[in-house]
N, C-alpha and C positions, 0 to 999 in steps of 0.2 A: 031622766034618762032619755026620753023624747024629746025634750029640748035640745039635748047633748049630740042625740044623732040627725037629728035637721040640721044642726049647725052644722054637724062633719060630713051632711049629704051637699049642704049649699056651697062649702069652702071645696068640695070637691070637683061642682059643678062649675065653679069661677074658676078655678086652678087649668081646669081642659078649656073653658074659653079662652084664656090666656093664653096656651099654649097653642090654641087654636090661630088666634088673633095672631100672634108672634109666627107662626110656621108662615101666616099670609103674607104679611109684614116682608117677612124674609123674602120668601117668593118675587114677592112685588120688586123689593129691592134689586134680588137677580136679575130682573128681566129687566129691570133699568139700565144696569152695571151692563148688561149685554148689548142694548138700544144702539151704542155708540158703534160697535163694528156691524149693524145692520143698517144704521143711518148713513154712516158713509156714502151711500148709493143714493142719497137725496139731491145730495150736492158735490161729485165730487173734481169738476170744473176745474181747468189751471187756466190761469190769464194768457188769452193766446195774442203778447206782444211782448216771447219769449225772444231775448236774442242766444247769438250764440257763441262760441270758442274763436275769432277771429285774428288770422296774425296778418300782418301787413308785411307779406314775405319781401317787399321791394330795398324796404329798408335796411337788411343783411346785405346786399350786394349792389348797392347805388344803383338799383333800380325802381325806387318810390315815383316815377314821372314819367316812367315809360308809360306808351298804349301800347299793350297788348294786344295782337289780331287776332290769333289762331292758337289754338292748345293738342298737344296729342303726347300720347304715353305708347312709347314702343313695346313691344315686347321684353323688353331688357328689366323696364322699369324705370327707363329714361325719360323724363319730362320735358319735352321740345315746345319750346316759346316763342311763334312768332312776333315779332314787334314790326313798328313802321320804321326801325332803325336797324333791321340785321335777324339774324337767325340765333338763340340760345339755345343752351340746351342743360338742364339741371339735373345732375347725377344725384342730386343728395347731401353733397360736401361741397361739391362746388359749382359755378356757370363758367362755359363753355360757349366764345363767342365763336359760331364755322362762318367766317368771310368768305371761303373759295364760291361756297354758292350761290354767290352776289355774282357772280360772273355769267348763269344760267336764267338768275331769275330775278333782280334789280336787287336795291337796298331795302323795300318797301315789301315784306312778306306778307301776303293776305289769305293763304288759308295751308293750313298743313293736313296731311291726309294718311293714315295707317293703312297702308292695302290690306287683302284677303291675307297674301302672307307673310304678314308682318311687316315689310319694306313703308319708309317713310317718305313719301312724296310731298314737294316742295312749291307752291307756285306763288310766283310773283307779277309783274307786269311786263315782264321782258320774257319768261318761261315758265316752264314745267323741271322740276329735276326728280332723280330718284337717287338715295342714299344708297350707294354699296361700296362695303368694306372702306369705314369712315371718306369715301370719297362722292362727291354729286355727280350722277351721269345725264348732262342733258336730254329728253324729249323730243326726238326730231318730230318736225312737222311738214305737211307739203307747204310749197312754195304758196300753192293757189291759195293756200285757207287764208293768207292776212294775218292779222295781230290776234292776241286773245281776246276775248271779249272782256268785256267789263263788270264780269258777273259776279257774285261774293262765291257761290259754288259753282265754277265753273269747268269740274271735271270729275272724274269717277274711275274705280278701276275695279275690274271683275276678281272673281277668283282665278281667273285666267292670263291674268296680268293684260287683258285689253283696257287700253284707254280710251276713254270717250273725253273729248275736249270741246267746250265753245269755244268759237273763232269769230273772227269778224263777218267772215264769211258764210257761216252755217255753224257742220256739228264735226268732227272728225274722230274716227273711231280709228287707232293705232293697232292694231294684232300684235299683243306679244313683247308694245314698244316698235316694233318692224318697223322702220319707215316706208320702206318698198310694198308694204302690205296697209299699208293708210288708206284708208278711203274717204273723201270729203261729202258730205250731203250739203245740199244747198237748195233753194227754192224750187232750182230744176227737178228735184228730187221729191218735191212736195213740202217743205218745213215753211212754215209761216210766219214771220215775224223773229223775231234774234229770239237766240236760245239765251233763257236768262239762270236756271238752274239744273242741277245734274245729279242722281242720287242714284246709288243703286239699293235696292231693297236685298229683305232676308234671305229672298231664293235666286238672288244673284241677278235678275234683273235690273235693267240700265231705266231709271227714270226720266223725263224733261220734261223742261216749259219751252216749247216756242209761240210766242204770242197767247192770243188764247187758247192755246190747248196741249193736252200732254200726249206726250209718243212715249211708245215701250219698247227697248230693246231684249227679246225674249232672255234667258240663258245661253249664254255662248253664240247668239244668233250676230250673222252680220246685218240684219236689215229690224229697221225698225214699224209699228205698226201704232196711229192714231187710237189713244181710248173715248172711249163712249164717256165722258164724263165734263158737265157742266159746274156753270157759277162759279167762274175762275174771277176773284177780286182784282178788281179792273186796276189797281195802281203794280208797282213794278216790283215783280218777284224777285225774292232773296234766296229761297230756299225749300226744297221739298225733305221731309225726312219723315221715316216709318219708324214708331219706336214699336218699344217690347213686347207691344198686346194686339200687334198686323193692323193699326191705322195710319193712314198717310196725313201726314200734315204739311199745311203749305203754308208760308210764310212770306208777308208781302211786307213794303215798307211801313203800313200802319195796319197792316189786319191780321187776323189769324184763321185758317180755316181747317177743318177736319173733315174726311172722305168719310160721309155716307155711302159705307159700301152696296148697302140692300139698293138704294136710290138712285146712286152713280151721280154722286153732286155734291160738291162741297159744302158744308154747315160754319158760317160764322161763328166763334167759340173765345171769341175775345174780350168779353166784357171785363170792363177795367182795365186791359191791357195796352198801354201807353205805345206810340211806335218803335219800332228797332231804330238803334242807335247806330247809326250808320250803315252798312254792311254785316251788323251782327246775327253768328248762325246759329240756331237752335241743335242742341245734342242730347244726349239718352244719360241717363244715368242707371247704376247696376243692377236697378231693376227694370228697367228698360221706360220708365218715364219721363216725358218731356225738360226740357230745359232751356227757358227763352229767355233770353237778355230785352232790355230793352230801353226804355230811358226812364224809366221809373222802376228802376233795379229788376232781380231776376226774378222769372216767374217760374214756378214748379209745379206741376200737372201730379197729381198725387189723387186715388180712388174717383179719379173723373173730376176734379175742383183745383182751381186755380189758387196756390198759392205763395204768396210774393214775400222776397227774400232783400233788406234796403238796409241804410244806412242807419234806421233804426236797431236792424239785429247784428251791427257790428260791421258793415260792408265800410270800406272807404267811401265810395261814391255809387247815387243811384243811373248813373248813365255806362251800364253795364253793355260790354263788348260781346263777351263772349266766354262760355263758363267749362269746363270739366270735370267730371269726378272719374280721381283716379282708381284703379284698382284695390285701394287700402281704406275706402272710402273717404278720401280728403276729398272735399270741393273748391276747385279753382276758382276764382273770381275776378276779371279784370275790367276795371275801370278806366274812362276816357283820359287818359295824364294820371292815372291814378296808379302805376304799377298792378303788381299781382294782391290780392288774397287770398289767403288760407282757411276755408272753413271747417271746422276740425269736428266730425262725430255730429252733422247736421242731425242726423236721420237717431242717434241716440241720445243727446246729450240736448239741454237746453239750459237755461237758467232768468232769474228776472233779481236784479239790482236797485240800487238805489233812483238811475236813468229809468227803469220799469216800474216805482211807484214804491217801490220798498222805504222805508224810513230810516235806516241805516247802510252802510255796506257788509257789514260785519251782522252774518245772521248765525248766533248761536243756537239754537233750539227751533224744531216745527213740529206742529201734530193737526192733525183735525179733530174735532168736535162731536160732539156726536149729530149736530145737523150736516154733520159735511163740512163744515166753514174750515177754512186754512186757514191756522192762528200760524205767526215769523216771529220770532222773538230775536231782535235786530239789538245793535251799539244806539237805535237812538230811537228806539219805542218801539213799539207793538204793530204788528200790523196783522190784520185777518182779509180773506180774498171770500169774500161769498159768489158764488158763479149765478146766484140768480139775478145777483144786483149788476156783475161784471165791471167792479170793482174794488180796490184796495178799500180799506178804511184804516185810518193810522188813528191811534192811541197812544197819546205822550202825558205829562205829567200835568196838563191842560184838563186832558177828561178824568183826570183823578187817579192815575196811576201812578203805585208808586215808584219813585226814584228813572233817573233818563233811560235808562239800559235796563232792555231785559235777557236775563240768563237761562232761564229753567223755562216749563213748562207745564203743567197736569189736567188733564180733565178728571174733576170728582164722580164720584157716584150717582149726584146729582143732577150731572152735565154741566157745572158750574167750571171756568177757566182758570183753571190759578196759576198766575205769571209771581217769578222768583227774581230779584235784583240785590248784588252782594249790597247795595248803597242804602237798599231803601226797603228791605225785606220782602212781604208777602202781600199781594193785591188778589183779592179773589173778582169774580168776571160774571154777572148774572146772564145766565145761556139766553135770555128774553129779550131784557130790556138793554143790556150790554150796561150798565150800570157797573160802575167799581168802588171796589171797599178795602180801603188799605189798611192792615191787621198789624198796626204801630205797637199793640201794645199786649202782653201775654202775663200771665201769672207767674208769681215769686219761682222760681227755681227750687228744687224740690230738694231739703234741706237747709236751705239759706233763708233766712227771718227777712222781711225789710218789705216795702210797698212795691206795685209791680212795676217791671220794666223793660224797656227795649232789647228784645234778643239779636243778637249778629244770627244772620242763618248762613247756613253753608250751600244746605242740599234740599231739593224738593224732588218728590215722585211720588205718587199713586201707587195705591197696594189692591191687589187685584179686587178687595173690598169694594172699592170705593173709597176708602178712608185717606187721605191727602198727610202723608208724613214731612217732616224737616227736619233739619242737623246743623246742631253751631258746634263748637268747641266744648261746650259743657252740658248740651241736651242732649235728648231725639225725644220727637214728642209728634202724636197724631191729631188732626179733625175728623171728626163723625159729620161728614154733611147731613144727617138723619138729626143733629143735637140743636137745638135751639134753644136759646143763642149759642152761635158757633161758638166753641171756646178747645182750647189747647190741651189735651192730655197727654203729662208725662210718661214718657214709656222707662221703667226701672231699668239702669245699666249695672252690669257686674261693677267693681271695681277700676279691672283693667284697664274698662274703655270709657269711663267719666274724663269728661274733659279734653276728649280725641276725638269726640265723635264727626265723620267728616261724610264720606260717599258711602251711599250702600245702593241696592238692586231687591227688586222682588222677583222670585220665581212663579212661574204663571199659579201654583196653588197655592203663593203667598209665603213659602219660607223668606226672612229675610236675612240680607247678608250684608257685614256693616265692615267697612274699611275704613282702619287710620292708621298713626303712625303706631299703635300698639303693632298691629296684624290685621287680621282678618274674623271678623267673629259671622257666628250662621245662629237664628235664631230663629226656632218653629214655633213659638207661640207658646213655649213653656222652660224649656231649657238653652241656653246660651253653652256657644261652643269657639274656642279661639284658634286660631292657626296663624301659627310662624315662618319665621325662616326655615325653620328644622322642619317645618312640613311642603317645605319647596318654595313659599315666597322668595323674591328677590330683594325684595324692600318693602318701605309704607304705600297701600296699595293707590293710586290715585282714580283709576275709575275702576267700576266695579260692574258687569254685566252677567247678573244670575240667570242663566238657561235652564237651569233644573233645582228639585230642589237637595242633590247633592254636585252638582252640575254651577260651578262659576267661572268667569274669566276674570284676570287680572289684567292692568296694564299700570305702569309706574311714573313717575316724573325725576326720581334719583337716579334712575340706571334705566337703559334701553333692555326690552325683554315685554314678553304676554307669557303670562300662565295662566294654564288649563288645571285646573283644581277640581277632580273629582273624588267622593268620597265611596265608597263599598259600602256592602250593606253589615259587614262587620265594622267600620266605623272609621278604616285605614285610609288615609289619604294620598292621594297618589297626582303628582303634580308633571306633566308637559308642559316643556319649556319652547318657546317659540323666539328666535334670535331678533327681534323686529322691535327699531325705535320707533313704535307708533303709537295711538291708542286706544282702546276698544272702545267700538262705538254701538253694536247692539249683533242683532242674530236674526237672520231673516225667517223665512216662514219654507225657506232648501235648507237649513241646516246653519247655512253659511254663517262665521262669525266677519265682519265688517271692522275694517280697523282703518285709523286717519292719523294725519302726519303733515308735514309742513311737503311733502312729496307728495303728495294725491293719496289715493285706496288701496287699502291692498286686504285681499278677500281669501278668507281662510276656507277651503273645501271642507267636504268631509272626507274626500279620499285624502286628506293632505296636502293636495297640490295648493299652491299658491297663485294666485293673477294681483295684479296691478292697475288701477285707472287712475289717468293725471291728466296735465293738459293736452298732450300729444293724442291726446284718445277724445276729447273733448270736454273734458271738464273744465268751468270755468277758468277755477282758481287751483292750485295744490296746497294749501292753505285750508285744513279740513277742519271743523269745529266736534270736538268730543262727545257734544251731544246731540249733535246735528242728525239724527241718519232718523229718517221716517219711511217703513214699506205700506205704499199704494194698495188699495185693493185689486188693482187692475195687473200686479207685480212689477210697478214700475219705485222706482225711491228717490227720497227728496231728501238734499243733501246741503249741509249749511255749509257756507266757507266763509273766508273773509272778505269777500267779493263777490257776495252775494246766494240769494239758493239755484241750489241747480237740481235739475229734473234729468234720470236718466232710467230710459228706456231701455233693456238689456234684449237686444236682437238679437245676438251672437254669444254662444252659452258656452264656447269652447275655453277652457280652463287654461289650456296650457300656453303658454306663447311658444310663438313657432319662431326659429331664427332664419330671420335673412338671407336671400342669395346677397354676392356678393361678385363684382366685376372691378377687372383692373381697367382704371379708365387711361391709364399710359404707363407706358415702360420704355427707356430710356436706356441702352447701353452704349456706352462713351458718349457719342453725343447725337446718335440718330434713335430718332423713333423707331421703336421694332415692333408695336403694340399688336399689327395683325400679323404679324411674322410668326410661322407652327414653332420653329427650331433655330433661331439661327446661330449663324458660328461665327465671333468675333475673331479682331486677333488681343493680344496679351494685352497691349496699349489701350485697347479697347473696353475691362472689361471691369469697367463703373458700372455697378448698377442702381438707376431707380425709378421707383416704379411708385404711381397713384394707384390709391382702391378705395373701394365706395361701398358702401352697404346696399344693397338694394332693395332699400324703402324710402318713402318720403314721409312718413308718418313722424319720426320723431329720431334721425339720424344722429342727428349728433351726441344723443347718448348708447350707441350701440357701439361694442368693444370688438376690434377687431382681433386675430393676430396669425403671423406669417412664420413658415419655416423654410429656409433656403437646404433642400435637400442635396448634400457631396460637402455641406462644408459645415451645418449644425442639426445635434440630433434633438432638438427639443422646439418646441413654440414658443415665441414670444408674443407676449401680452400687449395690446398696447390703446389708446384712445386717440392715437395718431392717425390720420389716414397717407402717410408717406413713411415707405421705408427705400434706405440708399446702405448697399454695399459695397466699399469702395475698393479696387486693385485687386478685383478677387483673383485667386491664383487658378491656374490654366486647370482646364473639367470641365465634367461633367454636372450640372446644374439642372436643379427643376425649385419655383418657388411655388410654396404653399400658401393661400390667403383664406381665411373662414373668418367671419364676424357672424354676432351674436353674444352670448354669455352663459353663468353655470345656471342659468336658472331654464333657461329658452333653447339650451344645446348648441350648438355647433352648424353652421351651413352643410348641408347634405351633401351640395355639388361645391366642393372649393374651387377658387380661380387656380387656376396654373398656368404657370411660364415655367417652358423647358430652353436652353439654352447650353451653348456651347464656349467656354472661351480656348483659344487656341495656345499652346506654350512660345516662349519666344525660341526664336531658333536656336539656342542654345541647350533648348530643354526638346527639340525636337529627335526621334530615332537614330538617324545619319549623323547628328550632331554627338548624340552621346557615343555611338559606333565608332567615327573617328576621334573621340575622343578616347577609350577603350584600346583604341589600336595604337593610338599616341602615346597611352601611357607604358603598355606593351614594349613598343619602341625605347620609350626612355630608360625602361628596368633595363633592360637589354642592352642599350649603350653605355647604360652605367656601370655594368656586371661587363663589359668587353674592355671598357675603359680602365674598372678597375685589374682585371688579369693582364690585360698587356702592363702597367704601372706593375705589378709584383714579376712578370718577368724581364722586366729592364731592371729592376732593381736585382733581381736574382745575377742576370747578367753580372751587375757592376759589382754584386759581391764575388763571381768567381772572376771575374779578373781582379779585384783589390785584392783577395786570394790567391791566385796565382804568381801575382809582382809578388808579394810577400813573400811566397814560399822560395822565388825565385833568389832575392833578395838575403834569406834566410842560407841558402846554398852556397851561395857566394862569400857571405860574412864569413858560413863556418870553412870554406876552403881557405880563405883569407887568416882565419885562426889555426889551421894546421899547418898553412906554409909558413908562420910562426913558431909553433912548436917545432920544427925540424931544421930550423935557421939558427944558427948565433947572432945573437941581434950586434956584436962585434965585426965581425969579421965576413961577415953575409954568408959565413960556408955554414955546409951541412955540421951539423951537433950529433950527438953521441946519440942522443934521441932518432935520428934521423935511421942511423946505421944500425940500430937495437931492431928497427923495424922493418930494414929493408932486407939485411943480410937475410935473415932467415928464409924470406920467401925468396931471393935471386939464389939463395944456394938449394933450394928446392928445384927450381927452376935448373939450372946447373945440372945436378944430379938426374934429371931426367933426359 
């Protein structure tokens, strides 16, 4: 009996160490499995020779060869393009070459200028113009001042519409445009040496260089006053400009200098900064940082650090002119004979390619590591970016991986890599020595007799274990990175789904969710559950992204559609459908589901709402990979496409897309321009209408929908992706046309274009016309109704005299037949008949 209970004291005492050892074990494990989202911050470095979203806008309108001088965006939304060949100007749909103001200011445009209030001023080597109501209004100047200078900024205008101009002869300040109010400064005046630049700053003050030193003209002041300010860069000024943060920068042929305001002296600030490319001016971007061209492409001033923008990130050429970022944040770009570029979403969007060190173009899968390391799983190997080394390192079937292409991705429990190839299966990644181990060969399939052999795998993914699962056709099976020697266990499937086994997802507490073409099955680590069509699929699922663990999305490759698949805690499945041919790519750390497409992104709220990102926004490629989508710890996300990964910083959170103003940029009735015209009033012959309209953006025009309604002659909008519509012979009215672009998702233009208009009737159709035509018809009833009554009394007439002959004629016969009866037709004497009838009444006669 004392033996009996030592034994059951000792078996008790190992039992709790056991258990003891095992709770540690686990612990230990946890904190491993965890390592990876705290290691991130060791290394989490991206290669900075990202390029970016570049279009070579020259090449849409035979202009790949222009030089570009001068860039400016009106207030409309108009992008005006000086060149050394003419003035453009790019609505969006189309260019617009204005020759009249070759007439003011040469053929050779060298700097274009946005006043205070919006007005676009023009100068060349012959003048100055200012744009009003599409026409150029020359610049007058005095006689005295001479020619313009030769200066790249050689004039400025206040909020006050004064002009300050270099001349040959000094500086000439314009009031107003006035010419009779000109006043010319010149050496008499104190100015020393040629005025070579002209700027006015934020609070309206007039800047300049004459020789070595700068003069200020206060706000609104006529006279100017010398500043106190040294170490002016002894070669020949191009340009002074104050950007967003109140420092003045000067700009010389080869240097760069920044106003030390405390010291009142300019500070060198050029390092590396190659010289300007001719005449080229430095400008602000929306946040108010620098923008210097130069001959060693552009440079951008970004938290006080120079950084330079070339033909490695996508520029045509590095002998850069002169650059803009519009309003929508595009950045303009133009090169010497190089036409324009388009830099699309500089400031959010980036990416690195095959040309950036990548080993394929086609990057399906990213993640990092738990040291931080960026593993790419590319069309033609492997690649990881560690930031301490600041470099790629590629991995092809050289250093022992298996098969050319990698598809999948996992980091284990261990920290071990394990890359997935449909060609060549599973290659596991030692987190150390980078060492690989390709896992050719697995255990009999469970049921099936015979020696082992090579499984086809489908799927790989990490369960919040740590444990590294796969999926072919007739498996699913995990690794225990804790098991030595790794080896494969089969995970028991229902019936249903032997043989189908294809995509699934882990939910972050590890419920898993297994998609084929059975359905959909959810597996908590003890009972298996299947879902159908009849519980709202659309089809066999093709990816699978579990959010919760009653919480999945769908997406399919039979039928376009995503479903939202959540379950109750009564067990009812309740399915939203989402109309969208795309496919779910994961769920950020806002809620957001992420979905990709052969169209770029499009990003599922929680309110609902919908967004979109593609190349118009700067994404590389539109061309998204399914598994591609990794969230940064910094909340930035890396993004596979076929063209490479791209990197994209979300600046701008606003969900909804806004639509477009929208301006008619001509209208045409009969055959005169009326575009600035409030009303006018044609005549009848006149009234063709058509009219151009434009969308007003430059971000990505050509897919935004317009449509128009011609009010007095159709009560409805028409749709259209046209930007021309033509009414032809419209009939005599009242007219007003309607234009809004935009779409159902982004709504409608707030303020639509209108054209009110007039056509006239032809004179037939006018008051007087139809008056005596009223009075003429009046007339005709009337002589037809006198015509007909006289016609029935001429005929009445002719009946009472044919009436009359007759009766007459009647009297005669019957007297003709009594002087008959009273005749012997013998003898011509009177007959017995005669005297029967006469006696009587002559002896009447007689007797009285």
């Amino acid at each position: 009996m004392v033996l009996l209970a030592f034994r059951l004291a000792l078996m008790r005492k190992i039992h709790i160490r056991q258990r003891l050892v095992a709770a540690l074990c686990a612990a230990c494990w946890a904190v491993a499995i965890a390592l990876p989202s705290q290691g991130a911050v060791v290394s989490s470095a991206l290669p900075s020779n990202a390029r970016y979203a570049v279009e070579h806008f020259g090449d849409r309108f035979g202009l790949n060869a222009i030089t570009v001088t001068s860039l400016a965006q009106d207030r409309f939304g108009f992008l005006w393009i000086g060149t050394q060949t003419g003035l453009l100007r790019y609505d969006g749909s189309r260019i617009r070459r204005f020759e009249q103001v070759e007439k003011t200011t040469s053929h050779y445009i060298d700097r274009l200028l946005i006043a205070p209030d919006g007005a676009l001023w023009v100068k060349g080597g012959n003048g100055i113009g200012r744009l009003k109501q599409e026409r150029f209004a020359p610049l007058p100047l005095p006689e005295k001042a001479g020619l313009l200078a030769e200066s790249p900024q050689g004039f400025a205008v206040d909020s006050a519409n004064n002009v300050f101009v270099a001349v040959e002869h000094g500086l000439v300040r314009v009031e107003a445009g006035d010419a009779s109010k000109a006043r010319l400064f010149t050496a008499e005046d104190g100015l020393r040496g040629t005025v070579g630049a002209i700027s006015r700053a934020t609070d309206d003050s007039i800047w300049f260089v004459a020789g070595d030193r700068i003069g200020r003209f206060a706000p609104r002041s006529a006279t100017w006053e010398w500043q106190s300010i040294s170490n002016l860069p002894a070669d020949r000024v191009l340009a002074l400009q104050w950007d967003g943060h109140g420092i003045l920068w000067l700009r010389t042929a080869k240097r760069v200098a920044r106003l030390d305001s405390a010291k009142r002296t300019f500070v060198l600030d050029d390092r590396g900064i190659p010289p300007a490319n001719g005449d080229g001016l430095p400008s602000l971007d929306h946040d108010g940082d620098l923008l210097l061209p130069s001959l060693g492409g552009l440079f951008h001033r970004i938290n006080g650090e120079w950084h330079v923008i070339t033909d490695r990130q996508g520029l045509s050429s590095n002998s850069v002119v002169t650059a803009l970022e519009d309003r929508e944040g595009i950045l303009w770009v133009s090169g010497m004979g190089t036409g324009l570029d388009r830099v699309i979403g500089m400031k959010e969007w980036s990416a690195w390619t095959r040309n950036e060190g990548l080993p394929g173009w086609l990057v399906w899968d990213e993640l990092r590591d738990r040291q931080g390391r960026l593993w790419v799983a590319t069309s033609s190997g492997l690649a990881m970016w560690d930031g301490r080394s600041d470099h790629w390192q590629v991995f092809t079937e050289k250093n022992g991986l298996g098969g050319p292409e990698v598809q999948e991705l996992a980091v284990a429990g261990d920290g071990a890599i394990w890359a997935f190839s449909r060609t060549a299966g599973l290659t596991r990644i030692d987190p150390q020595t980078l060492s690989m181990k390709r896992l050719k060969t697995v255990s009999p399939l469970p049921g099936k007799a015979g020696a082992d052999q090579d499984l086809r795998f489908l799927f790989l993914a990490a369960a919040p274990d740590g444990q590294v699962w796969a999926s072919g056709h007739e498996f699913l099976l995990r690794f225990d990175p804790r098991s030595s020697p790794l080896k494969p266990n089969f995970v028991p499937l229902p019936d249903i789904v032997r043989g189908s086994g294809w995509v699934f997802s882990f939910s972050p507490k590890g419920v898993l969710w297994l998609g084929g073409s059975w359905g959909l099955e959810r597996f908590d680590g003890q009972t298996w559950r299947n879902f159908t069509t009849q519980d709202g699929l659309l089809a066999a699922p093709a990816i699978v992204i579990a959010t919760g663990e009653d919480d999945v999305w769908v997406s399919y490759n039979d039928v376009p559609g995503v479903t939202h698949l959540t379950v109750d805690s009564s067990g009812i499945p309740t399915a939203q459908q989402f109309p969208l041919d795309v496919s779910i790519m994961g769920k950020d750390s806002h809620g957001r589901i992420w979905c990709g497409g052969i169209d770029g992104l499009v990003i599922l709220q929680e309110d609902g709402t919908i967004r979109t990102l593609n190349h118009s926004d700067g994404l590389i490629w539109d061309d998204t990979s399914p598994l591609g989508f990794w969230e940064e710890r910094d909340g930035s996300f890396l993004i596979g496409t076929s063209r490479g990964l791209a990197h994209y910083i979300p600046r701008f959170e606003s969900a909804e897309a806004t639509a477009p103003g929208v301006a008619l940029t001509s209208v045409v009735l009969g055959d005169e321009d009326r575009t600035n015209y409030p009303h006018p009033v044609v005549e009848h012959e006149d009234g063709t209408l058509a009219v151009e309209m434009t969308p007003l953006t430059l971000r990505n025009p050509d897919k935004v929908e317009c449509r128009y309604r011609l009010a007095g002659l159709e009560p409805r909008f028409t749709q259209t992706m046209q930007r021309e519509v033509r009414y032809p012979a419209l009939p005599a009215g009242e007219y007003q046309l309607f234009v809004e672009c935009g779409g159902e998702r982004s709504g409608w233009s707030l303020h639509p274009a209108t054209f009110s208009f007039q056509v006239k009737p032809p004179w037939w159709q006018t008051w007087w016309a139809r008056l005596l035509g009223l009075i003429s018809l009046f007339a005709g009833v009337w002589g037809l109704v006198e015509l007909r009554t006289r016609s029935i009394d001429k005929r009445r007439q002719q009946l009472e005299t044919a009436v009359a002959e007759r009766s007459a004629e009647l009297v005669r016969k019957n007297a003709e037949l009594q002087e008959i009866s009273l005749t012997d037709p013998l003898t011509h004497a009177r007959n017995r008949r005669y005297f029967a009838e006469t006696i009587g009444t002559d002896a009447s006669q007689a007797g009285r």
